[in-house]
C-alpha positions in Angstrom: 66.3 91.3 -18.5 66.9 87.6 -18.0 64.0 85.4 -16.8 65.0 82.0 -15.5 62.6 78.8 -16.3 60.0 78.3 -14.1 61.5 74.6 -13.4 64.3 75.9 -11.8 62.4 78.6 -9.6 60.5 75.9 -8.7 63.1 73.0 -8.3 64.9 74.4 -5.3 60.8 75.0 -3.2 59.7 71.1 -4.4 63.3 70.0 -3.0 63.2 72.0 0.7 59.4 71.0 0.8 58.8 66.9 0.6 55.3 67.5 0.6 54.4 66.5 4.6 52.3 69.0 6.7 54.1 70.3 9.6 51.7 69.3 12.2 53.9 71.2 15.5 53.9 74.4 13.7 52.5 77.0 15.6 50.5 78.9 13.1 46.9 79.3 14.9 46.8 82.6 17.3 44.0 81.9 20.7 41.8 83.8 18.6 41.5 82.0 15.0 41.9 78.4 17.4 38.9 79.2 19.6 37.0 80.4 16.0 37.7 76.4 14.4 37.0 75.0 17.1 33.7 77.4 17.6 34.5 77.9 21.7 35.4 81.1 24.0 39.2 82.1 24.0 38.7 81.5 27.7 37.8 77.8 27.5 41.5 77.6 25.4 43.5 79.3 28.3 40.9 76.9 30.5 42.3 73.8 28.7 46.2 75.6 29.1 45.9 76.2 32.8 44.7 72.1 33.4 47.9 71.6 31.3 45.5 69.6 28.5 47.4 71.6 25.7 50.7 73.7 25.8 50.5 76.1 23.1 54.0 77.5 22.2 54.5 81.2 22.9 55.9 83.5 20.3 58.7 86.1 22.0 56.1 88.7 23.2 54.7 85.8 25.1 51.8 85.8 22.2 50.6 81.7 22.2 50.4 79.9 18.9 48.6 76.7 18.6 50.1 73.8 16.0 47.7 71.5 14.0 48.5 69.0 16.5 47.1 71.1 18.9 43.8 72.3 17.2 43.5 68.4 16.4 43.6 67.4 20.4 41.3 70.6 21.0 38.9 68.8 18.6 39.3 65.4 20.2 38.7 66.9 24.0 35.5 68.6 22.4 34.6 65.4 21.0 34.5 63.7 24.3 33.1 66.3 26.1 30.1 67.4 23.9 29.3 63.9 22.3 30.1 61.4 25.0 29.5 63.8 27.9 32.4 63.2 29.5 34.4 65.5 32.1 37.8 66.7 31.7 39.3 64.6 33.9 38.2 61.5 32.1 39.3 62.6 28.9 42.3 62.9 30.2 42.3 59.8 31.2 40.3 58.4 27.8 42.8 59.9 25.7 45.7 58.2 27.2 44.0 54.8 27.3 43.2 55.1 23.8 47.0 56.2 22.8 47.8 53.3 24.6 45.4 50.8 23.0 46.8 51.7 19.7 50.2 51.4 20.7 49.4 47.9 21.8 47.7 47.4 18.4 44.8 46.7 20.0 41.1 48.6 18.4 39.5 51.3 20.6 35.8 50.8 21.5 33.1 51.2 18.7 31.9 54.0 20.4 35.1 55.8 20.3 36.4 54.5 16.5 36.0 58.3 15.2 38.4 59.5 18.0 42.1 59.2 15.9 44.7 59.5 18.8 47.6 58.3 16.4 48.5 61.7 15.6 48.0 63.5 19.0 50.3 63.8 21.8 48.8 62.6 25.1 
């Protein structure tokens, strides 16, 4: 039996993989999403139904949330729990701050640990 070097099982991985996490793949089922983020499943179909997140939907209609997604899920709870605010104004707080960065211009100091550069709002 022939056993090929480890380099070149390995070369053809290390050349389809360059190393970058694929934030918009939908990995997370409701259930291990609501246990990061430490809510109810309900509060996630909550978020779904105000259209604040659009997880992606597997073929049995199953959803499946992306980093990207957990990582706006963290920012709404964030706002919500820290700041007190309500959904509707982190709506709104989200977009201004996307907007701010776009613009190059720094968020508020109170709202310097919210990263939006990665999120989509």
């Amino acid at each position: 039996m022939k056993v090929k070097p480890r380099d070149a099982l390995a070369s053809p991985v290390a050349a389809s993989h360059d190393g970058s996490i694929d934030l918009d793949k939908p990995i997370f089922t409701l259930s291990v999403a609501s246990e990061i983020l430490e809510v109810h499943p309900r509060t996630l179909m909550m978020y779904e139904h105000l259209s604040m997140i659009q997880p992606r939907r597997t073929v049995t209609n199953r959803r499946r949330y992306s980093r990207r997604d957990v990582m706006k899920l963290q920012a709404i709870q964030t706002l919500t729990r820290e700041h007190h605010v309500n959904l509707a104004g982190v709506r709104y707080i989200l977009a201004l701050l996307k907007r701010l960065q776009n613009a190059g211009v720094d968020p508020p100091e109170e709202l310097k640990n919210l990263d939006v550069t990665q999120l989509d709002v």
